[in-house]
C-alpha positions in Angstrom: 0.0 0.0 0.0 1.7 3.3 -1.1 0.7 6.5 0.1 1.5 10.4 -1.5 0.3 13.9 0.1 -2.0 14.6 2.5 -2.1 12.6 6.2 -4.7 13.6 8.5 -4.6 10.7 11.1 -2.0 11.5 13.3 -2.1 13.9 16.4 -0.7 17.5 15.9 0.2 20.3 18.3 0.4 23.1 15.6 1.7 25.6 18.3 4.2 23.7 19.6 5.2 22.2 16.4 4.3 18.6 17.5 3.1 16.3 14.9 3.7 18.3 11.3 5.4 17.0 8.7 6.9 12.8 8.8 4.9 10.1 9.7 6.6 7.0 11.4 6.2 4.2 9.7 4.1 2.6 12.8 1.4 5.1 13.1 0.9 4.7 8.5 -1.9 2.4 8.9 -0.7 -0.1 7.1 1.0 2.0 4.1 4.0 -0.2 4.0 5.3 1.1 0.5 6.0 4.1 -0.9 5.5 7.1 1.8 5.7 10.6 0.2 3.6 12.9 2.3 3.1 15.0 5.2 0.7 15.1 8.3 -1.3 18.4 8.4 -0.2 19.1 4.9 -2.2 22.3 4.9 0.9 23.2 7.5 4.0 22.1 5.5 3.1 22.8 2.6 1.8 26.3 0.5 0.2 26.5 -3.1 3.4 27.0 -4.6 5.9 25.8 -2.3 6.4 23.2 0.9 7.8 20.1 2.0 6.8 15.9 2.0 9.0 13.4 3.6 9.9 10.1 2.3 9.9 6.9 4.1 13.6 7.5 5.8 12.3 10.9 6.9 14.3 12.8 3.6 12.6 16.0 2.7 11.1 16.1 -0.6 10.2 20.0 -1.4 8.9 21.9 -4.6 8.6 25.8 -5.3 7.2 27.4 -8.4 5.4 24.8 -8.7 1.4 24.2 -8.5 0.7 22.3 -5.6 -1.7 19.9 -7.2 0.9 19.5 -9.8 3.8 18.5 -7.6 1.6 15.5 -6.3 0.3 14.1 -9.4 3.7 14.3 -10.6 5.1 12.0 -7.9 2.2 9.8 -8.2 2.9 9.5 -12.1 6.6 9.2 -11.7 5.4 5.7 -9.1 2.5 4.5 -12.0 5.5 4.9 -14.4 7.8 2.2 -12.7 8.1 -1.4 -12.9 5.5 -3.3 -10.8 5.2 -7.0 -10.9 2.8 -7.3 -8.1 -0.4 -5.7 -7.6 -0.5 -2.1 -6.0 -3.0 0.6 -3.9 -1.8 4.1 -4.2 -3.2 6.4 -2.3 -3.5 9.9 -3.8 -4.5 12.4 -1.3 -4.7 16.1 -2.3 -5.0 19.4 -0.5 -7.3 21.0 -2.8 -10.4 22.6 -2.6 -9.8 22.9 0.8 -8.5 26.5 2.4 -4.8 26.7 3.3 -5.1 27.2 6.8 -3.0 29.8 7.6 -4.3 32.0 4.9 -8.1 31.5 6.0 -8.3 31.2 2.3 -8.9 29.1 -1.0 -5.7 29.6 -3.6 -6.3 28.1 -6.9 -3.3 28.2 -9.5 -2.3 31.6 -11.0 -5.0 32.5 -13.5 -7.5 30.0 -12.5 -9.7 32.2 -10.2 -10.3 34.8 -13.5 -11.7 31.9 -15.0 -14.9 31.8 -12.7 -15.3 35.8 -12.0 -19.2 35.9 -11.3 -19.7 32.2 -11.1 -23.1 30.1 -10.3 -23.7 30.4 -6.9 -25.3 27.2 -4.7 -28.5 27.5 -4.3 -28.4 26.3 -0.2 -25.4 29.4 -0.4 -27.1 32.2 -2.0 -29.5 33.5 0.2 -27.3 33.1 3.5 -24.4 34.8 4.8 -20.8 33.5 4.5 -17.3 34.1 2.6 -19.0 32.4 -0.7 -18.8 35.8 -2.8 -15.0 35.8 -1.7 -13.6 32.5 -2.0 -16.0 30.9 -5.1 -14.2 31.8 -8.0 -10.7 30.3 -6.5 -13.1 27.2 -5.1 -13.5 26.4 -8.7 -10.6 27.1 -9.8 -9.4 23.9 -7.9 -11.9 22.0 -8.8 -10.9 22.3 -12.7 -7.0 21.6 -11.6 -8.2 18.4 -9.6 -9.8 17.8 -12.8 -6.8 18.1 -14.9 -5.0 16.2 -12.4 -7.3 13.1 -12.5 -7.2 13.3 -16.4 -3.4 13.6 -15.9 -3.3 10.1 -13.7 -5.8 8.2 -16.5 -3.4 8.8 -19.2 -0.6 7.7 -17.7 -2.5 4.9 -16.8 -3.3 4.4 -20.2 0.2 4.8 -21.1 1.5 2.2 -18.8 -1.1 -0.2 -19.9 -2.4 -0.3 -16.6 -6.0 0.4 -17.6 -7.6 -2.7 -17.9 -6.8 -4.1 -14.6 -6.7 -1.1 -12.2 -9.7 0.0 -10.2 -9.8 4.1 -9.5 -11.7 5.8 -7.0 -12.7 9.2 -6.9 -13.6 10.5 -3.4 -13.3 13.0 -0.9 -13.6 13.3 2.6 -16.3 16.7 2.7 -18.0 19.2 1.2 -17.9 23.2 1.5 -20.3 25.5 3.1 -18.4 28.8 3.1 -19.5 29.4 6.7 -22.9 29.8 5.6 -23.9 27.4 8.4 -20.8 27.5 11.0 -18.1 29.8 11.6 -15.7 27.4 9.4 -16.3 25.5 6.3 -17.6 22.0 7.4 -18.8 20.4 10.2 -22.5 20.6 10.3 -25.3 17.9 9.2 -26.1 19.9 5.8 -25.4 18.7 2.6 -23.0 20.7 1.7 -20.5 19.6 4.4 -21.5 15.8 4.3 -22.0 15.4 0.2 -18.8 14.2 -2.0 -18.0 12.7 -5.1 -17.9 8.9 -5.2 -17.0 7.7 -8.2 -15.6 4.1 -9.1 -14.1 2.6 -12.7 -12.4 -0.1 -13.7 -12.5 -4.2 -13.7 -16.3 -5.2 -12.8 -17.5 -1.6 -12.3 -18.1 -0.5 -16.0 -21.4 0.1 -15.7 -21.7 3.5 -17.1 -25.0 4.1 -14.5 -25.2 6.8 -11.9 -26.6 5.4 -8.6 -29.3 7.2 -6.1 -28.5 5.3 -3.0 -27.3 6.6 -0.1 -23.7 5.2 0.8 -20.7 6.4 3.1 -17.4 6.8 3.3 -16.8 3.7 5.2 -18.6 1.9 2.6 -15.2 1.8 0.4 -13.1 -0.7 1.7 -15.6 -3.6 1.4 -16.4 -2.5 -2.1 -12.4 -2.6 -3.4 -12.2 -6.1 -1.3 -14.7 -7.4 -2.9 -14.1 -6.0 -6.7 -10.5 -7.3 -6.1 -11.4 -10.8 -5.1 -10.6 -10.1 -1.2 -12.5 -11.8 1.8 -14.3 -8.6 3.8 -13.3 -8.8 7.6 -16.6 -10.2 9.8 -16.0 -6.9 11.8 -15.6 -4.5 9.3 -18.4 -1.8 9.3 -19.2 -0.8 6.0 -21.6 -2.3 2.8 -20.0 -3.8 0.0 -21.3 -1.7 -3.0 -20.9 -3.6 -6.0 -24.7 -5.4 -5.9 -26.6 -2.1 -6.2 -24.8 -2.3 -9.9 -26.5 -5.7 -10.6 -28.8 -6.3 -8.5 -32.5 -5.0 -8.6 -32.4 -7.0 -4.9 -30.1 -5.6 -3.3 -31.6 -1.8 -4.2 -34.6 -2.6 -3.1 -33.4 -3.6 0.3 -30.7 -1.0 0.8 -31.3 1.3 3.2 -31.2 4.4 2.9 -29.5 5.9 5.8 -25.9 7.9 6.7 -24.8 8.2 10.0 -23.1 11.3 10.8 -20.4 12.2 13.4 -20.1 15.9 14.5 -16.7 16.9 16.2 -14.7 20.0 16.8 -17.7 22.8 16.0 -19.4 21.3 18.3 -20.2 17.3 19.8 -22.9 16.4 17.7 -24.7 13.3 16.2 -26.7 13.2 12.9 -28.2 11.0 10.3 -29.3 12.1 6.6 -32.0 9.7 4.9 -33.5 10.3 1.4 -36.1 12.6 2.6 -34.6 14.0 6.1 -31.7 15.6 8.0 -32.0 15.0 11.6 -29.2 16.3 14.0 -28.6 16.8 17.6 -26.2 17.8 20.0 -24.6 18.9 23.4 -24.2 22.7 23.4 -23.0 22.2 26.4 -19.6 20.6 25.4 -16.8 21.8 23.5 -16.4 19.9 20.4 -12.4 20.5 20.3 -12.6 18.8 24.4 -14.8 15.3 24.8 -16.0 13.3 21.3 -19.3 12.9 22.2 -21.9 12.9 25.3 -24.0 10.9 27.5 -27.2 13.8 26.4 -28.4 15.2 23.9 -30.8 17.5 22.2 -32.9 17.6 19.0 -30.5 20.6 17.2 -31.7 20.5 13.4 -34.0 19.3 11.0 -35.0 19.7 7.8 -37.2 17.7 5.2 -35.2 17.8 2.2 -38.7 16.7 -0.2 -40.0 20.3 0.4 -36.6 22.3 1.7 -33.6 20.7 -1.0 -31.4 23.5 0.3 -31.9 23.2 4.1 -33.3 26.7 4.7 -35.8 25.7 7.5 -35.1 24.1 10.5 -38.1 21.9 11.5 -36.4 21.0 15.3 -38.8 21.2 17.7 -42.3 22.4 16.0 -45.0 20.5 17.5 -46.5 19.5 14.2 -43.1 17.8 13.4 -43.4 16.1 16.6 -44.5 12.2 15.7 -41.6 12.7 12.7 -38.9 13.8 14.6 -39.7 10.7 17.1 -38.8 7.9 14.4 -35.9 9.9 13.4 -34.7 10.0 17.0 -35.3 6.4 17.2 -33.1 6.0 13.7 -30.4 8.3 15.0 -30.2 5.6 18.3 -30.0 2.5 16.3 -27.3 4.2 14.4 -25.3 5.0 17.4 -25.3 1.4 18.6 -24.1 0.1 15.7 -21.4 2.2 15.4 -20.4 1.3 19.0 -21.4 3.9 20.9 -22.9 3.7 24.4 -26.5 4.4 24.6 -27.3 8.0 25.1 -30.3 10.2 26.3 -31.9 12.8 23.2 -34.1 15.0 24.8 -37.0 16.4 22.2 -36.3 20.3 21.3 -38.4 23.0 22.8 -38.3 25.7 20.6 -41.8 25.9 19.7 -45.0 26.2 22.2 
């Protein structure tokens, strides 16, 4: 399993310079290959300029260079080797997310002129946030992640790797321009919890968009599977690949994500087809304790009538019998995830 950019999964102290930059090898996760990256990229690194860090903890640094570009080039210059067993690479770009310390989105020189006066979101347009500011370079990283996946398929292509190599396209959030927070994620609405989830390759050629509802944690079965694997008894997670073949399996799916809130606040949702239900601890710091022994109905929207999350439903009375099954959801889903069993108290905003 080789691994290039971004790392996310190990602690940090940003202040006291604790936990930036190399990753020992015993806290990769089982990335036992190539290592080219850096934990809290968004730290070490700069749109056109920064430092990775090899397996033996040797710097690897670009300047004048695009950061998007630097990666896909080292993850072309590893598809272009010799490899006589199979491989995972991991790709894991910065982009469209803010670089930190800038409170700001950067997209390569020229890009943002591109998208002066772009289409606005429709769950954006009508709130307040940073969206009129930071849009046009949003969008501009979305087309060089673009050029960068098109980038990766040719060489592909060119290596003759096409025809046996599976390729995922995901992220790990969305964007809300602080339109629903003070930051840019972190809430139950769709535009923090939506992503991209695409899959091609061996057994996946379908050429169909599916409607489900399916989660992050839904990948790793699905690649098992596609590639022949046994999946783990105790991995969490739904192996994918029957909703392409199976009329079944689609009928039966259920239609449910289970959301974890941390950091803006310690919060629990779930999003179904034609609800968002959240609810949380105001009384606990996010950044302090992950979760909470109690909680309260927070927000709520049905997304039939209110596709952009405008009104929140939590707590009218007329809502009341609704909200109780979601509640009731939103418990099941905790258990299974392995969380103790927790009080939600029903929101009062309402007489």
């Amino acid at each position: 399993a080789n691994f290039i950019g971004k790392w996310h999964l190990m602690h940090a102290d940003r202040r006291a310079g604790i936990g930036l930059g190399w990753v020992p090898p015993e806290l990769r996760h089982g990335f036992d290959g190539l290592w080219e990256g850096a934990n809290e990229f968004e730290w070490t690194t700069h749109p056109y300029q920064g430092t990775i860090w090899d397996n033996q903890n040797h710097e690897i640094t670009y300047k004048d260079e695009y950061r998007i570009d630097f990666i896909t080039g080292r993850a072309v210059q590893f598809l272009r080797q010799a490899h006589d067993k199979p491989f995972l690479l991991f790709v894991s770009q910065l982009e469209p997310h803010q670089q930190n310390d800038l409170k700001r989105v950067v997209a390569p020189k020229g890009y943002a002129e591109r998208y002066t006066n772009p289409l606005v979101p429709a769950d954006c347009r009508d709130l307040p946030g940073d969206w009129q500011e930071q849009l046009p370079d949003y969008y501009g990283c979305v087309q060089k992640i673009d050029e960068s996946v098109g980038t990766i398929l040719k060489t592909l292509e060119e290596q003759n790797l096409t025809d046996n190599t599976i390729v995922v396209f995901i992220s790990d959030h969305g964007c809300h321009f602080e339109t629903r927070n003070t930051e840019y994620k972190r809430s139950p609405h769709d535009a923090s919890i939506r992503f991209p989830f695409i899959l091609n390759g061996p057994g996946l050629n379908h050429g169909m968009v599916r409607d489900e509802i399916v989660t992050m944690i839904d990948l790793t079965p699905t690649l098992l599977a596609a590639a022949g694997a046994p999946i783990p008894p105790s991995m969490k997670g739904r192996n994918l690949l029957p909703l392409l073949t199976s009329q079944q399996a689609r009928d039966q799916w259920e239609d449910v994500a289970y959301i974890q809130i941390s950091e803006s606040m310690v919060g629990r949702a779930i999003r179904t087809r034609e609800w968002c239900y959240c609810v949380a601890d105001r009384s606990k710091i996010g950044t302090e304790v992950p979760s909470s022994m109690h909680y309260e109905e927070y927000q709520m929207y049905n997304l039939f009538d209110d596709p952009n999350q405008q009104i929140n439903l939590a707590g009218r009375q007329e809502y009341r019998k609704q909200a109780a099954v979601l509640r009731a959801l939103l418990l099941k889903k905790m258990a299974e995830a392995g969380e103790e069993v927790a009080e939600i108290t029903p929101a009062h905003l309402y007489p």
